[in-house]
Each structure stands twice: as structure tokens, then as C-alpha cells.
C-alpha positions in Angstrom: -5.9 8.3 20.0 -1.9 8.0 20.6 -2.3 10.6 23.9 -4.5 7.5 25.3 -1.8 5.2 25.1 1.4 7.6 24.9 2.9 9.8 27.4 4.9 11.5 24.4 3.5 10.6 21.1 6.0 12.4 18.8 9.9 12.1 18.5 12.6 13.7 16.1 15.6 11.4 16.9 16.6 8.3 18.2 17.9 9.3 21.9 14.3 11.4 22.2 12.8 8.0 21.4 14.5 6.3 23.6 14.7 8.7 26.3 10.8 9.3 26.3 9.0 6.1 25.0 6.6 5.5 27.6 3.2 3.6 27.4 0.2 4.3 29.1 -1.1 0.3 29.7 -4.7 0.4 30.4 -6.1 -1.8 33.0 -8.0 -4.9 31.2 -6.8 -3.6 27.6 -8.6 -4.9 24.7 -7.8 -3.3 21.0 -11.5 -4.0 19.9 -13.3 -2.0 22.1 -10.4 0.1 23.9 -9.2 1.1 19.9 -11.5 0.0 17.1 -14.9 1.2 19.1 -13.3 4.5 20.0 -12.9 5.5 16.5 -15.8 4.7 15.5 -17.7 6.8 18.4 -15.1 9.7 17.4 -15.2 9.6 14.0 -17.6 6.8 12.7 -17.2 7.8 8.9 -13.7 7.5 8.8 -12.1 4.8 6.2 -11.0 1.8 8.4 -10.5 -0.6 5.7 -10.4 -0.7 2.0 -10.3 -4.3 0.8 -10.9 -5.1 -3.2 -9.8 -8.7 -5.0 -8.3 -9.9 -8.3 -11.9 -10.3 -9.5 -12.7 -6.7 -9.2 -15.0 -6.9 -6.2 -14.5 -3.1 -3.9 -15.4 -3.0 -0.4 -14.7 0.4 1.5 -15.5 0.1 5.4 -15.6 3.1 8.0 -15.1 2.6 11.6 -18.2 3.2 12.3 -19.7 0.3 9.9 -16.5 -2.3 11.7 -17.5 -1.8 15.0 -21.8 -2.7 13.6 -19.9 -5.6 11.8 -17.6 -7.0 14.5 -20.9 -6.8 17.0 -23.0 -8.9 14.5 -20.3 -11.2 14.6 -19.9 -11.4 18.2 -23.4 -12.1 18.5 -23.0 -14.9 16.4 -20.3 -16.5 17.7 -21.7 -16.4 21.1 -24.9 -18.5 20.0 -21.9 -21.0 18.7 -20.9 -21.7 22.6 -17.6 -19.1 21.6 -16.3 -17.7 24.6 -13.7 -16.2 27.2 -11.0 -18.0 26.9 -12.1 -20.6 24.1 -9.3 -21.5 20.7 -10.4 -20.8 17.6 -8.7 -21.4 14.8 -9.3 -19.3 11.4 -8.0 -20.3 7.9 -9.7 -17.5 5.8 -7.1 -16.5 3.5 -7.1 -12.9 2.7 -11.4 -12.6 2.9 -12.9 -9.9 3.8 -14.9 -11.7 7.3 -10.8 -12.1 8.9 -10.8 -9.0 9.7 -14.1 -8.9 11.0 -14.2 -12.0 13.0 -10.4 -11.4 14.7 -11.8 -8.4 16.4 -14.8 -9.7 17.4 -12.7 -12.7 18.6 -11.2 -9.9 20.8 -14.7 -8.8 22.0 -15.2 -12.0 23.4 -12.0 -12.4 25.1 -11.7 -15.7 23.0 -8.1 -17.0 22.1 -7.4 -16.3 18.0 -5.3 -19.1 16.4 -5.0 -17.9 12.5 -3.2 -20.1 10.0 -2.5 -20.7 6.4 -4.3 -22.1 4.4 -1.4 -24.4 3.2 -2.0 -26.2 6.1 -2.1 -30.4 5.2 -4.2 -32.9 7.5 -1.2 -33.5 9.7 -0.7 -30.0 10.3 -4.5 -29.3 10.9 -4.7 -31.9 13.6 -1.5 -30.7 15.2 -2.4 -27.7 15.7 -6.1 -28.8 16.9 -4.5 -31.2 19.6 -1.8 -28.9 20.8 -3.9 -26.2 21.3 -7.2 -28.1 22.1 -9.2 -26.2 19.7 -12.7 -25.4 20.1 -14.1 -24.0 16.6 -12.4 -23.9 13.4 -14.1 -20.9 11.1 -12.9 -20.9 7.5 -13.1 -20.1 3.8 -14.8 -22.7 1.3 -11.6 -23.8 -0.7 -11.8 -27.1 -1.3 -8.2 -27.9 -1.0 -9.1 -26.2 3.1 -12.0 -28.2 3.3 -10.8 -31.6 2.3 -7.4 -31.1 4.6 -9.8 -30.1 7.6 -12.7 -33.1 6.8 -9.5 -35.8 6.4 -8.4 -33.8 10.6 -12.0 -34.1 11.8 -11.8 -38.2 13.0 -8.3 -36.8 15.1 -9.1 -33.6 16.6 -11.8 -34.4 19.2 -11.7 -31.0 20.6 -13.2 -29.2 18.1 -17.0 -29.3 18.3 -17.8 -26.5 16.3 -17.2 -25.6 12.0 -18.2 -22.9 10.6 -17.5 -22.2 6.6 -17.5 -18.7 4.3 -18.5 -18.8 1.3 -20.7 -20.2 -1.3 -20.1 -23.8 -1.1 -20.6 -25.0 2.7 -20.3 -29.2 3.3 -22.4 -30.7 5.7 -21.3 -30.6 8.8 -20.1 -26.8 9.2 -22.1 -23.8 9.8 -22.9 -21.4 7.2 -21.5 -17.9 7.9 -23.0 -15.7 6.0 -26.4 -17.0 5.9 -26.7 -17.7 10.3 -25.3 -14.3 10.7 -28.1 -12.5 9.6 -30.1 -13.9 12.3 -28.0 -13.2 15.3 -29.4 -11.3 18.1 -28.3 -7.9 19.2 -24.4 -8.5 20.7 -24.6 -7.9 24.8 -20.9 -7.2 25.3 -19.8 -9.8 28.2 -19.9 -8.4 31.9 -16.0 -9.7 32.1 -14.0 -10.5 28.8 -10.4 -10.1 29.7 -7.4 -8.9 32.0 -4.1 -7.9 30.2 -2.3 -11.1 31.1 -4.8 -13.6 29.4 -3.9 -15.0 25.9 -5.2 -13.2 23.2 -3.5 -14.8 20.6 -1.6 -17.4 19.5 0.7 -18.8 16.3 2.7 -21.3 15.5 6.1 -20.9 14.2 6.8 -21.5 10.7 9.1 -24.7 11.5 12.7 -23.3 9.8 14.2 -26.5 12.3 11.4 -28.5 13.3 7.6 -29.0 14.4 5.7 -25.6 14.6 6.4 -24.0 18.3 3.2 -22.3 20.0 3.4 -19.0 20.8 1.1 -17.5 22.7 0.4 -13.5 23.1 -1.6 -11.6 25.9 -3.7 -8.7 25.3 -0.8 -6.1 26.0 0.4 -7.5 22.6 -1.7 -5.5 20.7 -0.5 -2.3 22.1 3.1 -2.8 21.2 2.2 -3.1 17.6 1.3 0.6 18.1 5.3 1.6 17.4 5.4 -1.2 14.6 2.5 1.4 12.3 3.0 4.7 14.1 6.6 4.8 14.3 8.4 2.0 11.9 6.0 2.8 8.9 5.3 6.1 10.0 1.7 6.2 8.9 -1.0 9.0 10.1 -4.4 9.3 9.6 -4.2 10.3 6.5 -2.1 6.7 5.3 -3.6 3.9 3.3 -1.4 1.6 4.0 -0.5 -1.7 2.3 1.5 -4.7 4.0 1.8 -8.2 1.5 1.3 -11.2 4.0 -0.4 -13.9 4.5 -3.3 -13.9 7.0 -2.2 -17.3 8.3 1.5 -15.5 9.8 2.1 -13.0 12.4 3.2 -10.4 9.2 -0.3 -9.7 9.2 -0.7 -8.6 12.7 2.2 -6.8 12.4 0.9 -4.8 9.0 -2.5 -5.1 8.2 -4.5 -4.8 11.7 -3.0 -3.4 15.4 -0.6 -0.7 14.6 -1.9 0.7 11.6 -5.5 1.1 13.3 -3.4 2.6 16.5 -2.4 5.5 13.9 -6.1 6.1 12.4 -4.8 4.7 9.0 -6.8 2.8 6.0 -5.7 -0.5 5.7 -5.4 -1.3 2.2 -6.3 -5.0 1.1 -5.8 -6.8 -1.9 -6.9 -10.4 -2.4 -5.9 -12.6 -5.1 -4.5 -16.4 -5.3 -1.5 -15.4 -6.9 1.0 -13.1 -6.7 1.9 -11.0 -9.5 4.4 -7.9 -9.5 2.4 -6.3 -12.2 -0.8 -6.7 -10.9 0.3 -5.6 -7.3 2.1 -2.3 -8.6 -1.2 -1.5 -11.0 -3.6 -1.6 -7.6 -0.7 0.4 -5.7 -1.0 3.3 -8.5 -4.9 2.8 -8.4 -5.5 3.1 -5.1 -3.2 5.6 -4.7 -1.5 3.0 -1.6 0.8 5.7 0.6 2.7 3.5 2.7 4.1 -0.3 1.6 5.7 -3.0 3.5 6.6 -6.3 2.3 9.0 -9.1 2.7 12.8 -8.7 0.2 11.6 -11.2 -2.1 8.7 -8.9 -3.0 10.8 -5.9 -4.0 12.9 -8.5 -5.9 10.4 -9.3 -8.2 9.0 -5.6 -8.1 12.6 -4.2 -9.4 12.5 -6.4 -12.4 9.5 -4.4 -13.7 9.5 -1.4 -15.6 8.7 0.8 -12.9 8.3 3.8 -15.4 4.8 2.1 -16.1 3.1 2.8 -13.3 2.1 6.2 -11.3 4.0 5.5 -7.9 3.3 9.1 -6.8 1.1 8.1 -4.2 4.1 6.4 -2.3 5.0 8.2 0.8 7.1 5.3 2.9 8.4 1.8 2.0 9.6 -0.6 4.7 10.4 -4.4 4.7 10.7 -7.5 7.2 10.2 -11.7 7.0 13.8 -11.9 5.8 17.3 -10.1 5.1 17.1 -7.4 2.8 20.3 -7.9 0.6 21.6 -4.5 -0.1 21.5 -4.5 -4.0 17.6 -4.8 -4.0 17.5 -1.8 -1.7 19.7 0.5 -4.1 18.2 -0.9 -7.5 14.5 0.0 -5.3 16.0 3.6 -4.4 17.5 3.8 -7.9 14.1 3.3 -9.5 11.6 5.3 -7.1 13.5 7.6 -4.8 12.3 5.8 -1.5 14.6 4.5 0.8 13.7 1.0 2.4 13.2 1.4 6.8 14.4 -2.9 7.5 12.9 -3.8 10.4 13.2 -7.3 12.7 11.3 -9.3 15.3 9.7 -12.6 15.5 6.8 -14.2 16.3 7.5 -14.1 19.8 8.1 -10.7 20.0 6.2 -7.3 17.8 8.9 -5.4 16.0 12.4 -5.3 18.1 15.1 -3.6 15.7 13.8 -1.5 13.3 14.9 1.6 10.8 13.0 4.6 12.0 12.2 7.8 10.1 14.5 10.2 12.1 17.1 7.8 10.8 19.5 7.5 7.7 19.1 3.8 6.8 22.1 1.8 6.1 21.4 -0.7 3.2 21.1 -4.3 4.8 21.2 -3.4 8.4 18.2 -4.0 10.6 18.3 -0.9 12.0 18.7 0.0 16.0 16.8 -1.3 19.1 13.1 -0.5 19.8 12.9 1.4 22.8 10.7 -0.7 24.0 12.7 -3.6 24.5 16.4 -3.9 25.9 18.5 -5.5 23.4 21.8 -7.0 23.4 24.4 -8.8 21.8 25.7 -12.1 23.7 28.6 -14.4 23.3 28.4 -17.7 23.6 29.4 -17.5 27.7 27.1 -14.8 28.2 28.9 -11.9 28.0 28.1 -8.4 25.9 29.8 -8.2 22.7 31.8 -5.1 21.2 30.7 -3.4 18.6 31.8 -5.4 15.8 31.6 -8.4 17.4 29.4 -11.4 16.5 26.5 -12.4 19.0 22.9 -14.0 19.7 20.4 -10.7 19.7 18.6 -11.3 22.7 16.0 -9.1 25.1 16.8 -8.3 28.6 13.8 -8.8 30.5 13.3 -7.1 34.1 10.8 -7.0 36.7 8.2 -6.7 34.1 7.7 -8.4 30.6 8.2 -5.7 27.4 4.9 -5.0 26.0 4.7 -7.1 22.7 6.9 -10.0 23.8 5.2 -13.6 24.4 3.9 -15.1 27.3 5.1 -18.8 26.9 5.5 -21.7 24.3 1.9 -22.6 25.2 2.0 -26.4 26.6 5.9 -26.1 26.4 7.9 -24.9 30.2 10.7 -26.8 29.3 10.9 -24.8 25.9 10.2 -21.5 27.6 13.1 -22.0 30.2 15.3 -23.1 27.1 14.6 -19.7 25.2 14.0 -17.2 28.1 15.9 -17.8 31.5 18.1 -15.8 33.8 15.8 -12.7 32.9 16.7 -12.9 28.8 14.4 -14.1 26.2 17.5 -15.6 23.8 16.1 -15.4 20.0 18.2 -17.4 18.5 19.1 -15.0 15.8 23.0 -13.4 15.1 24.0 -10.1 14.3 26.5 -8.0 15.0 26.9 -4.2 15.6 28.4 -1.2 14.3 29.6 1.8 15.8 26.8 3.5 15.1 24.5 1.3 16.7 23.3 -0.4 13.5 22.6 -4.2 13.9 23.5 -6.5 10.7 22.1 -9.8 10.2 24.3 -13.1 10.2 21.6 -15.9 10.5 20.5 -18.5 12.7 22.7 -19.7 15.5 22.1 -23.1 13.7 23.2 -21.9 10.3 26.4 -20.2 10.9 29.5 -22.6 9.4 32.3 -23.1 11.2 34.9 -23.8 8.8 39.0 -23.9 9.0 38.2 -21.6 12.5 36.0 -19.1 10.9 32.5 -18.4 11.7 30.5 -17.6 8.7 27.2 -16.2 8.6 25.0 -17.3 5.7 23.4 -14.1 4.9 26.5 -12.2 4.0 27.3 -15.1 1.1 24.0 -15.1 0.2 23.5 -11.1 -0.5 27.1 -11.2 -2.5 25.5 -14.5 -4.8 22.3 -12.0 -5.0 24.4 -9.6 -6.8 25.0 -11.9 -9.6 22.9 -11.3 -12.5 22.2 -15.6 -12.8 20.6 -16.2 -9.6 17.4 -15.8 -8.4 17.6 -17.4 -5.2 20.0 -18.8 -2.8 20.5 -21.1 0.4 24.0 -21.2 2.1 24.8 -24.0 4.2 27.6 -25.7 5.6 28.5 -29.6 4.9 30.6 -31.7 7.1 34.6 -31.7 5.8 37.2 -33.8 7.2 40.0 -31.3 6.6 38.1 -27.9 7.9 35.6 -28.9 9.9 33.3 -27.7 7.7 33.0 -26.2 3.6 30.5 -23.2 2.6 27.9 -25.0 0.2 25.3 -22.8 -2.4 22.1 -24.3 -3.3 21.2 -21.9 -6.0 18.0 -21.6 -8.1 19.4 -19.8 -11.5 17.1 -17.4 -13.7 15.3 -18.7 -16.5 17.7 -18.1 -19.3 21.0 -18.9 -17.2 19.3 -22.3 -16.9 21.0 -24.1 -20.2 24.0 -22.9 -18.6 24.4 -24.8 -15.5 27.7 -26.3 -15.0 31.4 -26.0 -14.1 32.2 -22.9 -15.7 29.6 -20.8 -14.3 30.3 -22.6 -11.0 33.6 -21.0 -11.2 32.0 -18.0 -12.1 30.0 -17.5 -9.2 32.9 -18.8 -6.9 34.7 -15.8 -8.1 31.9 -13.4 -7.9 31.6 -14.4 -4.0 35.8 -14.0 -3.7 34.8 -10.2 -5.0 32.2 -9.2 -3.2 33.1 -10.4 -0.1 35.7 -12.1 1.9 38.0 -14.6 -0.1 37.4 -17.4 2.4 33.2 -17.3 2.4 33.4 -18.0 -1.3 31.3 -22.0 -1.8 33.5 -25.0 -2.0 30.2 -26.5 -3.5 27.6 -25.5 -5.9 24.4 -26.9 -6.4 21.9 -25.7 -9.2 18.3 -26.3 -8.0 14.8 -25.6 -9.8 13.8 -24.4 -6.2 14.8 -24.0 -2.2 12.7 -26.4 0.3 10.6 -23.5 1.9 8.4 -24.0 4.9 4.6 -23.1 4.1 5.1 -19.3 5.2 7.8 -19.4 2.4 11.1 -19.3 4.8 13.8 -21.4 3.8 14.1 -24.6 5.2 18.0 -24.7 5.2 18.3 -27.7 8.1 16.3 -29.6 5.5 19.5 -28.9 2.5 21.7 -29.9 5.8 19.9 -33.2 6.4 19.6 -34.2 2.6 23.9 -33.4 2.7 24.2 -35.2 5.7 22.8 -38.2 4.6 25.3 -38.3 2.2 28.3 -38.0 3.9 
């Protein structure tokens, strides 16, 4: 499969990889037919997808059965008036049908719009008007249902609602019982060039409404280094990523790059997450390969990991947030595997990553993708040192990187703001060591200025990490008429630190910070908290702890 796509499909250090990484870009590229139906005409037997839920429920799919699947579905969507070019929303959880109605989405060149299913009314009809959505297809919770009837009288664009599941309202189509009767699938005469959108998302709103991001087609194939190269999967892998259908972690680990490297995607659907119950299904299922956000391997460490038969793990990696350095040494500590940290965002597949020819460095991000050009910039534009504090941007030539967006969708003046004078600007700070490593500071809007120091929040937050009393932390800064600004913690404590809460352990988390780190980071202000403000793909909301402190000033 990779020789399709790869004029060298194998690399044994960083300068080979980024000497020799070439694609091979199909003309009209589309990963349903161009990836998924390959397979299964090669090897229709092979395990494509191994999906199983918290109510014991097993369902083990070959290529061969996906591509009969994703066919039927096309079919069916096309007697719904689904076509080229048409935005359809899903909100199906972790169910089985996403899997098969994104790809045949793709067979029918339509545009895919997945989202949570935390969505409220106000974000259903945002999202319908913005993007003009045509169909909405989704699972029969009644939480979805309700938010998506209250949406219906203000989203006049969607004329079409299909449901899944056993309980289906009036007024939506039933799934599993019309898809029986669909007609053999004709595959359209034209479904798509590589520049039309393919996919789109919206942002998880860290600093304000949900931007748009829209992907073409040649997005798929740069998720091909994300699962051959960052989790270094093979055919042999079952491979297991924790996200949320709704958020582009899911693209990123449970669908393009993992089916680019003829691996099983492992799939486990339940309502609530569980470090017990996830690490019993990795030791059942005998998962090889694991990737999921910090906080997951946070709440995995505090388990006896003795318990369970982890022998099946071949390769761990990790992305959605900063990876403080103690979790990856207690993780290493307790199994043996190293952590590969990888970075990128929504508008862009994975651009900094730990590879496996590398020795990772706890808490760094890693080195730049080959495919992209990455830099460091100061706030005039100019390439930092090594060292140095900068935005990470992507140096864009003549032609667009494979995997990074197309536009804000409906947004120029956003586009331009983001990506002008050939660089996509992503908001994000890091700096660089000598070894090329890049090291997370935080958003440009989140570092604190303070008594002429420039303080990233990350660095504070990973030294509070280290204290046995807190499970979670925000660093902000608050206004301060004497340095400008004063390093604030908003810290949710563990459950039996709680009757503790006061001046005294204040001061002993002050401290803590003065040790770990730099004497002047340490917070001027403390601020025990039962829990963060979190957007609904779980990111802190830190502008929302700066509004509620600016308010009070």
C-alpha cells in the first residue's frame, strides 16, 4: 500500500526522513476507494476494525466486509438527495455506523461535518447556519435528540434527519431499518478533485465561538505519517487511540493513517470513562499500539498497573495537550514504554512529533514533520535562536503542505489573519533546543507578562503537577498595578487534600513551584476549585478564569 503513495516508505533517522519524505499525490485522491477499496480487493479478509462496547457487544470487521458496508450506505444516502459537495453533519458518538457512514461520505464526495454529542441547541444551530447543513445523521440519545428537535425551527438548511438506533422520533429517518432496502451503490461518474472539501470541524472555542475549518481530500493522505510513522503501526498493529468522534483526535487515530499502514483499529465504546475498565480491554484485546491525550495516562498511572497483562503493548504515544514530564516517567517507571508527544491542530494533521528513530525528551513535542516547514517567529517576524521563545508557525510555498487546511470556511478575513505572507501562524509558543526539540509554552494569549518576564503557563503548570495535592491546574495571569501582571493558579485538589484547602498549603505549593522551577513563575494567587471551565472537547477554557478575574479588578 505505502509504495502507492511513498517514494521511500522506510526511514532509520531523522535527516533520512527529512531528506527523503516524498509523497506520491494521486490525481482526484479519495481514501475510500483509493485506500479502504484497495485493501479489500487485496486482501478482503484482513481485520479492518475491531469495535466492542461497555455492554459486551463484539463486532470484528475485514476490509472486505467495510467496503460491502460503506457501498450499502452510499446507496442509501444517495436515495436521501446526499451528494457531491453536500454538509452533513454526524453526531454518533463512538457507534459502530461512524465509521461506516464517514467513508461512504467520502464515496460520494459529500462534505463530513462530525461533532460531539455535547453539542447544546445554540451550538447545533450554529453549526447548521454556518455551514448550511444539508442532513444531520445521528445516534438516538435523547439528550442529542432533544438539543437537535429544540435547532430544527433555526436551521432551515437542513432538510434531511436521519437517526440510529432503537428509538427514532418522527420526523427523522430510520437507519437501520431503510438501509436494508437500498439499491445496489453506482459509484458516481465524478465525486471529487483533490482541492474540494472533504471535511470540515469546528474548533473547540479555547477563546471564542467555534472557527470552521475546512480540509480537502489531500488531507487524508497526510495522516498517512501520523499512523505509519508517529505511532509506528504495521499491519500486524491493533491499534487504540481514546477520542471522541465529534474532534479531529479521531481522524488523527482511529481512521486515515492507521488504515494507510493496514492496521486493526481497535474501538471501545462506553459512556464513561474508566482507567480500569480501559486497561482490562487493552490486556484483552491484546491492543499493540495506544495513544491518548496526558490526562488519560494521568488517571492510568494511579492504577496498579501490576493488575493487568500489558504485554501486548508495543508503542504508546500522546497529543490534545502538554504532556507534563512526571506522568511520562511515572508511565515509563511502571511499563517500560516511552511516551512519542506529538503536536498539530485542527488545521493542520500532525506537525511536530516524536518519532521512533528518536530518543524522546520528556515534555518536548518532539521535531518538525518533514512534511511541513516549521519555524519559530518573534513577534517582528524574525527566526528565533535556539532557546528563544517564538509563535510555531508553517512556511508555506508555492504549494499547500499536504494535511494543512484550506480556509476558515465563510471566514477570508480570518484566513488572512492566520495565514498571510506565505505562513500559516498557529498561534501556539515554543521554544527550541539545540537539538532541535521543540517545548511547549502555551497560547500567544496565555503567556503573562509580569515585572518584564514572559511566562509560559505550561512550565508552572507541569511543576504544580508534581505536587502530590493537585489533580488539575490552570495558570493565568491577572492584571497588577505594580508588575503589570501576577501568575495566578486555579487548582482543583485531590480528594483527600480537599479538607485541607487554605493558607498553609497555599504556601506550600508556592514553594513547591519556587523548587521546581524558576523562583519568579511561582503564583502570587491561589485558587482551590472543584473543577477548570473546559470547553466541550475538554480543553481548558483559561480566557474564561481571565474574564471571571477581570471582572473583578
Amino acid at each position: 500500500m505505502l509504495e502507492r503513495f511513498l517514494k521511500q516508505t522506510r526511514f532509520t533517522s531523522e535527516e533520512d526522513y527529512r531528506q527523503h519524505l516524498e509523497f506520491i499525490i494521486p490525481q482526484n485522491f479519495n481514501f475510500a476507494y483509493d485506500v479502504m477499496d484497495v485493501w479489500a480487493q487485496e486482501q478482503p479478509g484482513k481485520l479492518a476494525l475491531l469495535w466492542t462496547n461497555d455492554q459486551g457487544v463484539e463486532i470484528r470487521t475485514s476490509f472486505g466486509e467495510l467496503k460491502e458496508q460503506t457501498d450499502q450506505a452510499a446507496s442509501y444516502l444517495q436515495t436521501l438527495g446526499i451528494g457531491k459537495g453536500d454538509p452533513v453533519m454526524l453526531i454518533l458518538k463512538r457507534r459502530y455506523e461512524w465509521w461506516v457512514v464517514m467513508l461512504a461520505l467520502h464515496k460520494l464526495g459529500a462534505v463530513v461535518i462530525p461533532a460531539t454529542h455535547m453539542l447544546t441547541k445554540h451550538d447545533v444551530v450554529y453549526r447548521n447556519t454556518r455551514a448550511s447543513v444539508k442532513a444531520i445523521i445521528c445516534v438516538d440519545d435523547a439528550y442529542v435528540m432533544e438539543q437537535i428537535a429544540l435547532a430544527k425551527p433555526e436551521s432551515p438548511s437542513v432538510s434531511c434527519y436521519v437517526a440510529i438506533g432503537q428509538n427514532i422520533p418522527d420526523g427523522f429517518h430510520d437507519y437501520l431499518e431503510e438501509i436494508q432496502k437500498a439499491p445496489k451503490f453506482q459509484k458516481p461518474a465524478f465525486v471529487n478533485t483533490n482541492d474540494d472539501t472533504m471535511l470540515m470541524y469546528f474548533t473547540s472555542g479555547t477563546s471564542g465561538e467555534p472557527k470552521m475549518v475546512a480540509h480537502d481530500f489531500l488531507y487524508a493522505l497526510g495522516h498517512l505519517s501520523t499512523g505509519v510513522f508517529w505511532h509506528n503501526l504495521h499491519e500486524g498493529s491493533l491499534h487504540l487511540t481514546v477520542a471522541d468522534t465529534g474532534w479531529g483526535k479521531a481522524v488523527w487515530g482511529k481512521f486515515y493513517g492507521q488504515w494507510f499502514a493496514g492496521a486493526a483499529v481497535f474501538v471501545f465504546d462506553h459512556e464513561k470513562f474508566n482507567a480500569d475498565t480501559l486497561l482490562r480491554q487493552i490486556s484483552k484485546y491484546k491492543v499493540t499500539s495506544f495513544c491518548a491525550p496526558p490526562t488519560i495516562y494521568r488517571f492510568m498511572i494511579r492504577e496498579d498497573l501490576s493488575r493487568y497483562d500489558l504485554s501486548s503493548l508495543e508503542y504508546c504515544t500522546t497529543a490534545g495537550e502538554a504532556l507534563n514530564p512526571a506522568v511520562y516517567e511515572k508511565f515509563y517507571e511502571k511499563t517500560g514504554i516511552r511516551m512519542m508527544e506529538g503536536f498539530g491542530q485542527t488545521e493542520t494533521t500532525m506537525t511536530l512529533g516524536t518519532f521512533p528513530w528518536m530518543t524522546p525528551k520528556p515534555g518536548s513535542m518532539g521535531v518538525p514533520n518533514a512534511q511541513y516547514d516549521i519555524d519559530l517567529l518573534r513577534a517582528d517576524g524574525t527566526s528565533c535562536e535556539d532557546g528563544e521563545k517564538g509563535e510555531i508557525v508553517v512556511r508555506v510555498g508555492e504549494k499547500k503542505p499536504i494535511g494543512l487546511f484550506k480556509e476558515y470556511y465563510r471566514d477570508p478575513e480570518l484566513t488572512r489573519e492566520a495565514w498571510h505572507d506565505g505562513v500559516y501562524h498557529t498561534g501556539d509558543m515554543a521554544w527550541r533546543d539545540e537539538d532541535g526539540y521543540y517545548w511547549f509554552e502555551g497560547r500567544i494569549d496565555d503567556v503573562i507578562k509580569s515585572s518584564g518576564y514572559r511566562i509560559g503557563p505550561f512550565e508552572v503548570e507541569s511543576a504544580l503537577m508534581t505536587h502530590p495535592a493537585v489533580v488539575e491546574c490552570a495558570i493565568t495571569g491577572v492584571p497588577d498595578d505594580i508588575r503589570g501582571m501576577v501568575v495566578k493558579a486555579t487548582v482543583v485538589l485531590g480528594k483527600e487534600w480537599k479538607d485541607k484547602a487554605g493558607d498553609e498549603l497555599i504556601k506550600e505549593l508556592q514553594q513547591h513551584v519556587k523548587r521546581e522551577t524558576a523562583p519568579y513563575k511561582y503564583p502570587r494567587i491561589v485558587e482551590f476549585v472543584d473543577e477548570l471551565p473546559k470547553t466541550i472537547s475538554g480543553k481548558i477554557r483559561r480566557v474564561e478564569i481571565r474574564q471571571k478575574d477581570n471582572k473583578k479588578v
